[in-house]
N, CA, C and O of each residue as an XYZ file, in Angstrom:
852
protein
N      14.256      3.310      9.435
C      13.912      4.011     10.669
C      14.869      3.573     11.776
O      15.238      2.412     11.952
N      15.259      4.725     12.563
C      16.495      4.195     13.892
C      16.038      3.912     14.834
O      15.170      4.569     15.408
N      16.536      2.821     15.230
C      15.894      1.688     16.465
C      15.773      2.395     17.733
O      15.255      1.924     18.746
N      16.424      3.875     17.579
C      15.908      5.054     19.063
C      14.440      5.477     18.703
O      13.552      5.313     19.539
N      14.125      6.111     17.262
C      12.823      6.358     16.671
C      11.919      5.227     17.326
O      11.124      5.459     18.237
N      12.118      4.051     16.795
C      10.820      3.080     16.957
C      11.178      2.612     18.216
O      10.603      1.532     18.351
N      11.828      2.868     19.201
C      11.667      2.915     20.927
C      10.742      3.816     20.851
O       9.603      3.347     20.847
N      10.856      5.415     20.764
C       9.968      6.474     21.105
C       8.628      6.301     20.807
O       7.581      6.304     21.454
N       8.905      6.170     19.806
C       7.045      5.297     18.870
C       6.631      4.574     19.439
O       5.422      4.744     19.596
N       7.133      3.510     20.031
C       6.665      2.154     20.893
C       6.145      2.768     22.411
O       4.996      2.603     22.821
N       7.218      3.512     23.168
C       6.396      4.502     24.523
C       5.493      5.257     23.713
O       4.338      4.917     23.969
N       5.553      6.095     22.889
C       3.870      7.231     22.740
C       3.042      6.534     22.053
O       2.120      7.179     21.555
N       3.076      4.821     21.755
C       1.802      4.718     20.899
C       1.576      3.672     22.385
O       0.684      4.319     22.933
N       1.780      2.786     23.078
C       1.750      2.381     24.446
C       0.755      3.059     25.272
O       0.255      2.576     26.288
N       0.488      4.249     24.759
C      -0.746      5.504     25.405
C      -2.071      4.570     25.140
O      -2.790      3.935     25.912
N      -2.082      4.739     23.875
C      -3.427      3.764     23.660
C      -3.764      2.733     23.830
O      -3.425      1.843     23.049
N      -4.611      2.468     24.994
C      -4.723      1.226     25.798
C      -5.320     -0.023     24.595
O      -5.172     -1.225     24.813
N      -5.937      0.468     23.450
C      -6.313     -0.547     22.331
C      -4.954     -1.199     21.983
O      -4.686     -2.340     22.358
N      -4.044     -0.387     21.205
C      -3.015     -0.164     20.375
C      -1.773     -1.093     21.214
O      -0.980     -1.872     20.687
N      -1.891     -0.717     22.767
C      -0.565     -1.616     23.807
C      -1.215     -2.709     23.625
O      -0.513     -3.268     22.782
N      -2.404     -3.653     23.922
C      -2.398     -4.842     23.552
C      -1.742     -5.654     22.030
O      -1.237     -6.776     21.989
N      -1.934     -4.734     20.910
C      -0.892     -5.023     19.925
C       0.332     -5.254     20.140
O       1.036     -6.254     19.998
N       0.560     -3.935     20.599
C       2.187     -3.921     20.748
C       2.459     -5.469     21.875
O       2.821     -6.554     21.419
N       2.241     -5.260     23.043
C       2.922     -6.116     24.023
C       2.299     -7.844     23.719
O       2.502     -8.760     24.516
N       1.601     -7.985     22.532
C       1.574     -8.864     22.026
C       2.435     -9.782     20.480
O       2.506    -10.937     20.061
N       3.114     -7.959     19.943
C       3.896     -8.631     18.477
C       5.458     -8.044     18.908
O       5.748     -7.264     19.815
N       6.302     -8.688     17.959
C       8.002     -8.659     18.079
C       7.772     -6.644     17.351
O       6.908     -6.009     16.746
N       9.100     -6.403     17.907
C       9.546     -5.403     17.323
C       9.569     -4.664     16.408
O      10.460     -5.080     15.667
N       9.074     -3.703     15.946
C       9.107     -3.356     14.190
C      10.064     -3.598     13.484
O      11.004     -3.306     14.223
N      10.580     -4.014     12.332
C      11.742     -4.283     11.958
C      11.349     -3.350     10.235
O      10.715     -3.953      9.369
N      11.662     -2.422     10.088
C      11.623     -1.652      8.492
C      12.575     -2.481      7.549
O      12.316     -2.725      6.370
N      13.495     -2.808      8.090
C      14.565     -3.158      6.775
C      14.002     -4.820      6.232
O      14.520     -5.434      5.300
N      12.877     -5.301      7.045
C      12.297     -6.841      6.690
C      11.038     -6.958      5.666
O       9.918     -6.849      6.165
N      11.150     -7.173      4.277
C       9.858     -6.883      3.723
C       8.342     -8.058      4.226
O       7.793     -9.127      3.956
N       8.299     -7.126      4.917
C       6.848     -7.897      4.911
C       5.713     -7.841      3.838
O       4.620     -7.354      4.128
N       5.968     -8.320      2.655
C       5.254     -8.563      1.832
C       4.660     -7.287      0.984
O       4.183     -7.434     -0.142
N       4.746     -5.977      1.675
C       4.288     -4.332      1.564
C       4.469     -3.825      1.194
O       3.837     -3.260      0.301
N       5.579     -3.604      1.633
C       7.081     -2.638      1.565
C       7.522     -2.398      0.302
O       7.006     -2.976     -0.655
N       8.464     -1.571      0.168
C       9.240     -1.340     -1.425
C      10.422     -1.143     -0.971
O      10.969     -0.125     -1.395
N      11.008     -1.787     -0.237
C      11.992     -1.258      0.468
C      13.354     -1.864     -0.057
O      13.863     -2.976      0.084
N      13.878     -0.357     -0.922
C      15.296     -0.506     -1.313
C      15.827      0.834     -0.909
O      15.217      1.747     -0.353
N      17.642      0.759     -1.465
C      18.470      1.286     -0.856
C      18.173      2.381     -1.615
O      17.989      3.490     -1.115
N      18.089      2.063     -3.245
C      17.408      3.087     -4.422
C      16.361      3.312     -4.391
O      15.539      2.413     -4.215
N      15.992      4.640     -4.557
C      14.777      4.960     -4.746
C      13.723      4.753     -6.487
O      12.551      4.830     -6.857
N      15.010      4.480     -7.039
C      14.555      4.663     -8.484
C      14.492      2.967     -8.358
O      13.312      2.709     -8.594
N      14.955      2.143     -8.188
C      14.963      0.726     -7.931
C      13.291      0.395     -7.132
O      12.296     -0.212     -7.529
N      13.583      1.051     -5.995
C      12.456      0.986     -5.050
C      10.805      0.963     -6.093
O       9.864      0.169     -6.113
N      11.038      1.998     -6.704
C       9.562      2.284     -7.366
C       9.662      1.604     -9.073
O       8.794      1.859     -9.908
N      10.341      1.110     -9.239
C      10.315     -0.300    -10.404
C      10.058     -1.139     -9.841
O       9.323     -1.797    -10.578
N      10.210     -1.824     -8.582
C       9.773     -3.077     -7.987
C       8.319     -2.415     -8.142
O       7.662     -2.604     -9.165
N       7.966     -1.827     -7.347
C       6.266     -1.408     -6.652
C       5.933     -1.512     -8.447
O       5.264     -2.544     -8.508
N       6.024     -1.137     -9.450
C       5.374     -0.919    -10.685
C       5.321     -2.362    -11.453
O       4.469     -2.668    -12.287
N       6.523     -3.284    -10.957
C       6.980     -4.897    -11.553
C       5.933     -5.483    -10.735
O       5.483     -6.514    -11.236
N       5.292     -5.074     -9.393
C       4.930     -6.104     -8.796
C       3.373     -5.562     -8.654
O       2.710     -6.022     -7.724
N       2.789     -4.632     -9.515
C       1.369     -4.691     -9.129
C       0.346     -5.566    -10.241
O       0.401     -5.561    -11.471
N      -0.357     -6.123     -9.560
C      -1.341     -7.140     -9.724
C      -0.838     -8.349    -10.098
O      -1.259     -9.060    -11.010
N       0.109     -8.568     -9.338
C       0.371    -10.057     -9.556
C       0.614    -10.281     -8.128
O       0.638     -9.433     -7.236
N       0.850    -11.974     -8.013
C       1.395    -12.300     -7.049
C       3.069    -12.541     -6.635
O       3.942    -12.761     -7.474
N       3.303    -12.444     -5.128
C       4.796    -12.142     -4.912
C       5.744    -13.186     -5.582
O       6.880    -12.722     -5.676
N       5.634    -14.396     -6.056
C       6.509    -15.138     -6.496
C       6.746    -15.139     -8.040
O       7.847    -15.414     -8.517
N       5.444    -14.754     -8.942
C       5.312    -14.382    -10.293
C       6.228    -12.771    -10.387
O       7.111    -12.677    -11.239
N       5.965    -11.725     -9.574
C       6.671    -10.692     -9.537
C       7.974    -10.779     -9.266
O       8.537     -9.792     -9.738
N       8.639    -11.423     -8.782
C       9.545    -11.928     -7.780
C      10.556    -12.275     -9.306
O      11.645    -11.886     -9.728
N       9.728    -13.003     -9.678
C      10.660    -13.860    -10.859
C      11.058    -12.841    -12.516
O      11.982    -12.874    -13.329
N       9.718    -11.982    -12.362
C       9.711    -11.365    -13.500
C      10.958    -10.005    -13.217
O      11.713     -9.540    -14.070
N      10.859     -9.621    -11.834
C      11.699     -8.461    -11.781
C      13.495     -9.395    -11.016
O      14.396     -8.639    -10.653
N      13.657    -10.585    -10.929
C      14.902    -11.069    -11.162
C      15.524    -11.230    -12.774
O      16.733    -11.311    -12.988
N      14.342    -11.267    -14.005
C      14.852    -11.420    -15.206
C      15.257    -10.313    -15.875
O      16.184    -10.209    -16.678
N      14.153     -9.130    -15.312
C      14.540     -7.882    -15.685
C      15.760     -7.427    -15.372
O      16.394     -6.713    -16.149
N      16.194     -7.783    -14.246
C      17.757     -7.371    -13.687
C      19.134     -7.824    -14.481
O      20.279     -7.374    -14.435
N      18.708     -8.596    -15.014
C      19.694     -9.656    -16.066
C      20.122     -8.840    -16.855
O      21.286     -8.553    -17.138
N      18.530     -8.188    -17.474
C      19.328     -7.112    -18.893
C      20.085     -6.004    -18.708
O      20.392     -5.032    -19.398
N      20.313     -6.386    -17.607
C      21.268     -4.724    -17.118
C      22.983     -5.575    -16.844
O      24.026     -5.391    -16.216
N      22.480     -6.367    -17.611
C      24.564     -7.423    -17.631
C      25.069     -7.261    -15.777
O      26.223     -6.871    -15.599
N      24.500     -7.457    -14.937
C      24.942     -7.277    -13.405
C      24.848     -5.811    -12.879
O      24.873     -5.578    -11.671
N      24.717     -4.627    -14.013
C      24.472     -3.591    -13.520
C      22.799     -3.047    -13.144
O      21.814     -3.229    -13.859
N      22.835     -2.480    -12.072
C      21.448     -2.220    -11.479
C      20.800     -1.258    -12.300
O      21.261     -0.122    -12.408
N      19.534     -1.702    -13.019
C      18.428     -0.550    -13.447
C      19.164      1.072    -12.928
O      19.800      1.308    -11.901
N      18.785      2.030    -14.083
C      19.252      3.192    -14.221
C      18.343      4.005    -14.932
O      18.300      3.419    -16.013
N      17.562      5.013    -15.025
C      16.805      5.857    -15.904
C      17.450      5.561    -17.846
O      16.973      5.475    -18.977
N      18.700      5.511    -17.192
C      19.083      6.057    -18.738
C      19.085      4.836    -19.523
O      18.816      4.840    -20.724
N      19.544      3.228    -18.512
C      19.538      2.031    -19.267
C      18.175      1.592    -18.960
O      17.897      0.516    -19.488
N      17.095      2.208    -18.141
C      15.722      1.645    -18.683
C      15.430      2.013    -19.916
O      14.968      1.215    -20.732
N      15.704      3.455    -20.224
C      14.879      4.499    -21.704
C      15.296      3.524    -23.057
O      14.662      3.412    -24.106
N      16.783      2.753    -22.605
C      17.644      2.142    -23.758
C      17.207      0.855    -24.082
O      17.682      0.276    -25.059
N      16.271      0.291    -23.303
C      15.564     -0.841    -23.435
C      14.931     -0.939    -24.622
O      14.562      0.184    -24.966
N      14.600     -1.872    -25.502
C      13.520     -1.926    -26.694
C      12.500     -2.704    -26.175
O      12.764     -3.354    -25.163
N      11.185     -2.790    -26.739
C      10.113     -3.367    -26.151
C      10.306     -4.595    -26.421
O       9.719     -5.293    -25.593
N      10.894     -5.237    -27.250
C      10.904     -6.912    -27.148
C      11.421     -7.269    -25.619
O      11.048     -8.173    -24.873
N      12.305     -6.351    -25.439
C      13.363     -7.033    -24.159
C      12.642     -7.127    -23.009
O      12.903     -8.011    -22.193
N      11.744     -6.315    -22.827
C      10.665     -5.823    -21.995
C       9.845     -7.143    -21.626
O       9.816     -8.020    -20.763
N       9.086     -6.687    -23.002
C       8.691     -8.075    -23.307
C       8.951     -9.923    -22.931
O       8.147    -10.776    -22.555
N      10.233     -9.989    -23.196
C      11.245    -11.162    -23.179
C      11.054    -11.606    -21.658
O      10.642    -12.727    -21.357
N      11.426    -10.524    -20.632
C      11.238    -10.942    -19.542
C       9.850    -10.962    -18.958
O      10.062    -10.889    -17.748
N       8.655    -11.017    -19.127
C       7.331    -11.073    -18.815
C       7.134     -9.774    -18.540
O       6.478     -9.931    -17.511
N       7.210     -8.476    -18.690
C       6.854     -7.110    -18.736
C       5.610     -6.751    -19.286
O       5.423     -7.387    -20.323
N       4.558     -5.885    -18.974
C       3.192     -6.202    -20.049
C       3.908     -4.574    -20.876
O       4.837     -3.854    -20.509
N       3.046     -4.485    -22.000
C       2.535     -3.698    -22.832
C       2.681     -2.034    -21.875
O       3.601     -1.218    -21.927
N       1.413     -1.989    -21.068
C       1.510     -1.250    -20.044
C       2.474     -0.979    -19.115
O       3.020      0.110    -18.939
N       2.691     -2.115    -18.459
C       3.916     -1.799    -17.730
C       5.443     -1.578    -18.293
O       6.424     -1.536    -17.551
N       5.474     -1.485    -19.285
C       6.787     -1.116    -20.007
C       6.401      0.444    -20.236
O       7.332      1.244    -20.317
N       5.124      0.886    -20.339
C       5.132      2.186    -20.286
C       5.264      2.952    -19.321
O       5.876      4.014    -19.432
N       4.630      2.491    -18.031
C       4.994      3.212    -16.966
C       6.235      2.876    -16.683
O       6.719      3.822    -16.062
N       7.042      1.996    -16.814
C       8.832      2.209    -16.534
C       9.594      3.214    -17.070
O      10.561      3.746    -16.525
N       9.012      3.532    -18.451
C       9.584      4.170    -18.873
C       9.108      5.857    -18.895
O       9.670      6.745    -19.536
N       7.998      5.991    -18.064
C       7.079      7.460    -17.613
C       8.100      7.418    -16.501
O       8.780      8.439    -16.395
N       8.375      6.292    -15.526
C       9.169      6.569    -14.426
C      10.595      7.307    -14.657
O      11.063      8.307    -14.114
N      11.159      6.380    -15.744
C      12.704      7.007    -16.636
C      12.740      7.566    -16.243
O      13.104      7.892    -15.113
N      12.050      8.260    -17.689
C      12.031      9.893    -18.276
C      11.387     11.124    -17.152
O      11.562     12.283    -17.529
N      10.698     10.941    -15.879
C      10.408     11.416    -14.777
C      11.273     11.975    -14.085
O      11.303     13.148    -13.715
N      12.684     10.371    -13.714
C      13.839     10.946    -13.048
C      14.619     11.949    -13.564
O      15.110     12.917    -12.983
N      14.689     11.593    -14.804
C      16.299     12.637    -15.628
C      15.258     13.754    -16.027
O      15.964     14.735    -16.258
N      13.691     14.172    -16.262
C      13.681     15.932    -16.131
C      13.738     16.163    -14.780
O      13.878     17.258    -14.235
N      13.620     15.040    -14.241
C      14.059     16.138    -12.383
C      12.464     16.203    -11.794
O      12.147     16.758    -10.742
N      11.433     15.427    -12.823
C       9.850     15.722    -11.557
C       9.697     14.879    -10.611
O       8.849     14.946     -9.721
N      10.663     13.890    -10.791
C      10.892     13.090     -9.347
C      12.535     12.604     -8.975
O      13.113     11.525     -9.109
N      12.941     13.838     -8.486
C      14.280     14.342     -7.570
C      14.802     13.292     -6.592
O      14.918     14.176     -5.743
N      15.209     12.233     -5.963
C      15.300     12.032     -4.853
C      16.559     13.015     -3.742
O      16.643     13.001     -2.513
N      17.318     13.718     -4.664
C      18.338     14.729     -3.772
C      17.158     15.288     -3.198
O      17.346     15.284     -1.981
N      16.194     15.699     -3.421
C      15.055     16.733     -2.973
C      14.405     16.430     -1.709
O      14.086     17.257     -0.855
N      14.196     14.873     -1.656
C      13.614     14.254     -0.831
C      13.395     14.883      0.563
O      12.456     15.544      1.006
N      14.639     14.440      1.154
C      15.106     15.175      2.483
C      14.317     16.404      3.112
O      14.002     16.515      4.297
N      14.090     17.197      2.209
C      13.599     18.699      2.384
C      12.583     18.698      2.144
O      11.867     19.588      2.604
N      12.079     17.745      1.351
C      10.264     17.784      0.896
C       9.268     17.385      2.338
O       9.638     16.705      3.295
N       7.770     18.107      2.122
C       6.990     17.152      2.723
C       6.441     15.931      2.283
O       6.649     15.580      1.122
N       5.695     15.157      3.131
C       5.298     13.936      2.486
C       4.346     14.194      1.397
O       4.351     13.617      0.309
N       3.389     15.264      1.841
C       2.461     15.578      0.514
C       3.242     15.464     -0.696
O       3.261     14.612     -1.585
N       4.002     16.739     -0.473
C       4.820     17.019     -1.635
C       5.566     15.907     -2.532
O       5.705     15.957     -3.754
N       6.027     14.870     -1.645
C       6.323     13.909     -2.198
C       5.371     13.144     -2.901
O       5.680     12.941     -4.075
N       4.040     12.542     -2.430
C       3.119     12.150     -3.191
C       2.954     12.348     -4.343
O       2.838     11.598     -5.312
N       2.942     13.677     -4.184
C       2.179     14.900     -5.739
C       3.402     13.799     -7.069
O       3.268     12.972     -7.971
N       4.412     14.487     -6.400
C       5.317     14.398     -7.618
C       5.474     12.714     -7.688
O       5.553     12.343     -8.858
N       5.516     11.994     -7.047
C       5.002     10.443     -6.982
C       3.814     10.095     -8.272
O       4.090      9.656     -9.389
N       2.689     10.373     -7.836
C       1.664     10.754     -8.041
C       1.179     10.607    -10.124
O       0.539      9.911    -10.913
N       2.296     12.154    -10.034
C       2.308     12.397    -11.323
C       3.123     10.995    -12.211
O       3.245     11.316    -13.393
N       3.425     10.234    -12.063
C       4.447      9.165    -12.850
C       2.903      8.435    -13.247
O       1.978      8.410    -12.435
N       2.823      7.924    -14.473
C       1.953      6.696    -14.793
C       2.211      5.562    -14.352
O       3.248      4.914    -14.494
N       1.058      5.236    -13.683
C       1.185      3.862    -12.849
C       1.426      3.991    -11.111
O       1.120      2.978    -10.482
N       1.846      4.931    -10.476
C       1.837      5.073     -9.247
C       0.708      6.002     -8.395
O       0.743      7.223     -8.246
N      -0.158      5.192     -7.956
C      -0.923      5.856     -6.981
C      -0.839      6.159     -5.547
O       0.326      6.167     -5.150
N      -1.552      6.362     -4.823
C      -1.693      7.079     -3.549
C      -0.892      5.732     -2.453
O      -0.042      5.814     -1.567
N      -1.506      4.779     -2.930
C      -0.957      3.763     -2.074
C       0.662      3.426     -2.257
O       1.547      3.065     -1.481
N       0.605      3.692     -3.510
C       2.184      3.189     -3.739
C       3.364      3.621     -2.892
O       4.182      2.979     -2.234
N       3.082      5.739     -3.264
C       3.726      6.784     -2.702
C       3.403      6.427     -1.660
O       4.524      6.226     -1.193
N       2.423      6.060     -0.526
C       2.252      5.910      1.081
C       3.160      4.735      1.569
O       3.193      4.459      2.768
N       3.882      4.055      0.671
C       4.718      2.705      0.636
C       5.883      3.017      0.620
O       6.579      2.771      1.604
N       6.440      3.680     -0.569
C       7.348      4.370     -0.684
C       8.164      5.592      0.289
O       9.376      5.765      0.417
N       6.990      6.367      0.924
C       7.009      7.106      2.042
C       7.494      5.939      3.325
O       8.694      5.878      3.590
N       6.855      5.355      3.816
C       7.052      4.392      4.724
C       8.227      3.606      5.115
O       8.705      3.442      6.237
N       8.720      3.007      3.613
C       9.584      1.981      4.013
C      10.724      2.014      3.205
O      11.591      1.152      3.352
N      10.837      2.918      2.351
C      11.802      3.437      1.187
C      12.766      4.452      2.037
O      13.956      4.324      2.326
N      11.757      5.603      2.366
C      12.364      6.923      3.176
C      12.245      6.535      4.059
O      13.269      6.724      4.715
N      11.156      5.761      4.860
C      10.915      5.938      6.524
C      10.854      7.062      7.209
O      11.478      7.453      8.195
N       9.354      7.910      6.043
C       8.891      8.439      6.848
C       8.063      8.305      8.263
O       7.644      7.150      8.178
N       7.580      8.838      9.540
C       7.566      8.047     10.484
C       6.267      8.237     10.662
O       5.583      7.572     11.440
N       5.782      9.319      9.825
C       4.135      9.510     10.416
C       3.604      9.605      9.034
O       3.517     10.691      8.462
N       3.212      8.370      8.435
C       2.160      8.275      7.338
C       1.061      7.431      7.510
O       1.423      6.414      8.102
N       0.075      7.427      7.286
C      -1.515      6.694      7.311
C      -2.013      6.547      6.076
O      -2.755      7.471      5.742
N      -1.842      5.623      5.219
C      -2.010      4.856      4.153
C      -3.815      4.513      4.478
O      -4.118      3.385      4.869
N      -4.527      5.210      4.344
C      -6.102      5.319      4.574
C      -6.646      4.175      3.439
O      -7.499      3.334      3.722
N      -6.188      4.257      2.490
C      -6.049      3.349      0.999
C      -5.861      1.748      1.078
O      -6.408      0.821      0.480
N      -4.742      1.821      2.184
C      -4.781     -0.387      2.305
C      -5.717     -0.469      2.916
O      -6.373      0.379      3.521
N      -5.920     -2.370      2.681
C      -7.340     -2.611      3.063
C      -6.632     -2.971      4.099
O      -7.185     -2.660      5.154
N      -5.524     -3.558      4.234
C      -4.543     -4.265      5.685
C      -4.847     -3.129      6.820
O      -5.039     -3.575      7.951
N      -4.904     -1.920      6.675
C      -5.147     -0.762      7.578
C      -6.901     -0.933      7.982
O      -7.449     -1.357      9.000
N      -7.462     -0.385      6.666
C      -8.897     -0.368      7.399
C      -9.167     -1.693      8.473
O      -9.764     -1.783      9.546
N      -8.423     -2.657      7.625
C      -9.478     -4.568      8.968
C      -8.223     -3.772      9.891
O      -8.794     -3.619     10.971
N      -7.319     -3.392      9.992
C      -6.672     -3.251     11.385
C      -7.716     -2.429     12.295
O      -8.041     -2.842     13.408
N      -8.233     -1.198     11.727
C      -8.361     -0.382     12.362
C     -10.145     -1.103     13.121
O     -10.567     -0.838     14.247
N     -10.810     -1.953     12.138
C     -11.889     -2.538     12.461
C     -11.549     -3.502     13.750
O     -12.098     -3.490     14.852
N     -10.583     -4.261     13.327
C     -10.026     -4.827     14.471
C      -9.967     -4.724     16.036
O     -10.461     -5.268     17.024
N      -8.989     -3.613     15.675
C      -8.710     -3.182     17.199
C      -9.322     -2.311     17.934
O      -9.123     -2.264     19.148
N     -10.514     -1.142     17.039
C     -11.107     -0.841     17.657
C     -12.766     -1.380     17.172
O     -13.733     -0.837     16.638
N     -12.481     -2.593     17.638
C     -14.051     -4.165     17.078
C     -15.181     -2.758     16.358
O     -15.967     -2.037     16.972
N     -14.946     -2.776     15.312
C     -16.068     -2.126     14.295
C     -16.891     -3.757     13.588
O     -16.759     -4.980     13.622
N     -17.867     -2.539     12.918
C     -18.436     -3.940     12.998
C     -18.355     -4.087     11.640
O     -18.412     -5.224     11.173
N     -18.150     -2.488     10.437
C     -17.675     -2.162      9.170
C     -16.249     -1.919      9.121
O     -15.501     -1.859     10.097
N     -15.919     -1.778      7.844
C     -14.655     -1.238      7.695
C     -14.739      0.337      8.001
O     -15.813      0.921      7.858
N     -13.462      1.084      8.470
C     -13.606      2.738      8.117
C     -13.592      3.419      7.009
O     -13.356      2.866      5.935
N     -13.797      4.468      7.093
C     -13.517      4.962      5.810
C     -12.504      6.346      6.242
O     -12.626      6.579      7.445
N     -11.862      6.987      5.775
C     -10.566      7.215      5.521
C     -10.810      8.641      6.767
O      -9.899      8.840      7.570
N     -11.920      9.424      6.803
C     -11.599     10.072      7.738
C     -12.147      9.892      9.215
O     -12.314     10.727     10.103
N     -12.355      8.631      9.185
C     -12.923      8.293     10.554
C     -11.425      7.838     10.880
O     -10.772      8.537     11.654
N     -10.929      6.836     10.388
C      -8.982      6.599     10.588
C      -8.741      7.527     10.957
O      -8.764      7.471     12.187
N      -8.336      9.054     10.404
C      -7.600     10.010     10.774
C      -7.902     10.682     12.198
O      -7.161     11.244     13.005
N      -9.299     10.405     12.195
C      -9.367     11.001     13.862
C      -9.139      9.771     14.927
O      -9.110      9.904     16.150
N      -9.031      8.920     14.420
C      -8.791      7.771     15.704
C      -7.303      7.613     15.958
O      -6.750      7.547     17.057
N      -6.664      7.556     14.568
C      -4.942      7.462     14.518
C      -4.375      9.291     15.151
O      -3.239      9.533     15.561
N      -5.508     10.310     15.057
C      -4.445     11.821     15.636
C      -3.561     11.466     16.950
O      -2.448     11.906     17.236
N      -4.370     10.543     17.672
C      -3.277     10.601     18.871
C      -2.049      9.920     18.492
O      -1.217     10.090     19.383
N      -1.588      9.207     17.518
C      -0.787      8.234     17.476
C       0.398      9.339     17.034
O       1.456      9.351     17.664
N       0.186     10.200     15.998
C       1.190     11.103     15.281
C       2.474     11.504     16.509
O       2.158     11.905     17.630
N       3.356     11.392     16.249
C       3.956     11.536     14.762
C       4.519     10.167     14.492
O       5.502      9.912     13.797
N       3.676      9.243     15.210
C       4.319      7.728     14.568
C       3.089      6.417     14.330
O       2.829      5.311     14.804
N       2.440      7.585     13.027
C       1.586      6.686     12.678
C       2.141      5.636     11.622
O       1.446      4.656     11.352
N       3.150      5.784     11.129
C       3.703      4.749     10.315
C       4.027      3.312     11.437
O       3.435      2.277     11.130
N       4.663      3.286     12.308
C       4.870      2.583     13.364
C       3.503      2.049     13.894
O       3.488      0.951     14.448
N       2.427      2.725     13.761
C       1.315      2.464     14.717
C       0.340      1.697     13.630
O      -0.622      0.989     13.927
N       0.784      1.984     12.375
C       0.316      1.106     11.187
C       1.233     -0.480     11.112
O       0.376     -1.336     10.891
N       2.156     -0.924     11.180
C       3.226     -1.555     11.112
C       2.274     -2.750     12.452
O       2.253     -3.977     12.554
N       1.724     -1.831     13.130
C       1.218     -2.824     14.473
C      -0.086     -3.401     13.789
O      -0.413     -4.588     13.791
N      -0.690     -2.480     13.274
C      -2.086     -2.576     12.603
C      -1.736     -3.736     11.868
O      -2.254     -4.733     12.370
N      -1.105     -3.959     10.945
C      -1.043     -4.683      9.964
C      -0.823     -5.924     11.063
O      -1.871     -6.554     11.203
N      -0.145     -6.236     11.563
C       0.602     -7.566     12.968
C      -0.994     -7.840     13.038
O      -1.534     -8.627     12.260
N      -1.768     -7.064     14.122
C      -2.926     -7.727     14.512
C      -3.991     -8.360     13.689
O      -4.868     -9.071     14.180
N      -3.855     -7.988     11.995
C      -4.805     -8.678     10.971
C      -3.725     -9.702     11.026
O      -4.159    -10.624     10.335
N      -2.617    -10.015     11.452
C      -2.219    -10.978     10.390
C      -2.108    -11.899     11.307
O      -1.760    -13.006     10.896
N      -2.364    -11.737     12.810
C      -2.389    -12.936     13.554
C      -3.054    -13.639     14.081
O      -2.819    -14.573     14.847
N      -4.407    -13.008     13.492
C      -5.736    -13.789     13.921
C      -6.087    -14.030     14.950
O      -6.907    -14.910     15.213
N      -5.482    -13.218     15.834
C      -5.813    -13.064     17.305
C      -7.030    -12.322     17.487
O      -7.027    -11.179     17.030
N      -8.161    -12.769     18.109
C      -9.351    -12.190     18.225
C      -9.946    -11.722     19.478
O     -11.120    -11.709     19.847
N      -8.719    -11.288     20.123
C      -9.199    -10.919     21.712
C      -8.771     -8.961     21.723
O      -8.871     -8.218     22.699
N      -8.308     -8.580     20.313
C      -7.801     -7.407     20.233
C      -9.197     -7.019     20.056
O      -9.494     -5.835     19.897
């Protein structure tokens, strides 16, 4: 996202007198910094092998398993065609499960028929992107809302699905439950078209244990 974008985002989400105590309390958005969330690569086909290497584990077990995986590619970066060429021991070899060697390879074979395009990207909506997200084994709603976010940087997505969102949204506007997904959407309408940005804050105020928001 361009540091003119997340100026503009920063004045129209500043409207919401909840939302400016966030802001004029945390540093700058920074997209290109993974905060722990993110899937954020230069590849998109890279991008969504991490998100698939790294679910249900923790970041340093993932961390390690998708540095070994990189090995078998002799210094060259993961590719549809040198994932498909993989055999399951190798998979295997580097801590890969059973499962997750299948969805790498649903991802492959996804890219090269073309049901997940990234030339396409550009021109797609975010729905649209989901769908075809969506369809890969192993990627759900949250993933694609990740991928949307910090991959593309799209600028207005609401990931209704993290729990980091709902305690934000309990947070800052002191609920006394969590929300549920369409009570978010009417509280975040004013924020559009930079609810990705206005999430990015959300997440800051769970994570700083500041309890005066």
């Amino acid at each position: 996202m361009k540091s003119q974008d997340i100026t503009k985002a920063i004045t129209h989400l500043s409207q919401d007198e909840r939302l400016k105590k966030v802001i004029d309390a945390s540093p700058r958005p920074d997209f290109l910094k993974n905060e722990g969330r993110d899937l954020n690569q230069a590849d998109p086909f890279e991008a969504l092998v991490r998100s698939i290497i790294y679910q249900q584990l923790s970041g340093k077990a993932a961390g390690t398993i998708l540095a070994r995986f990189h090995v078998l590619f002799t210094n060259k970066k993961p590719t549809p065609k040198l994932v498909l060429k993989l055999e399951s021991e190798q998979f295997k070899s580097v801590g890969i499960s059973g499962q997750k060697t299948g969805y790498l390879r649903d991802l492959a074979e996804k890219f090269l028929d073309g049901t997940v395009d990234p030339q396409h990207f550009e021109t797609m909506t975010d729905e649209s992107i989901r769908e075809h997200l969506i369809a890969v084994k192993g990627i759900g709603r949250w993933t694609a809302d990740m991928f949307l976010m910090f991959t593309l940087h799209r600028p207005d997505v609401l990931p209704t699905g993290d729990l980091g969102i709902q305690k934000g949204f309990q947070k800052v506007f002191k609920m006394r439950s969590l929300p549920g997904a369409k009570k978010m959407e009417k509280l975040a309408k004013v924020w559009s078209p930079y609810r990705t940005v206005a999430c990015w804050y959300l997440w800051r105020a769970v994570d700083s244990g500041d309890s005066d928001w």
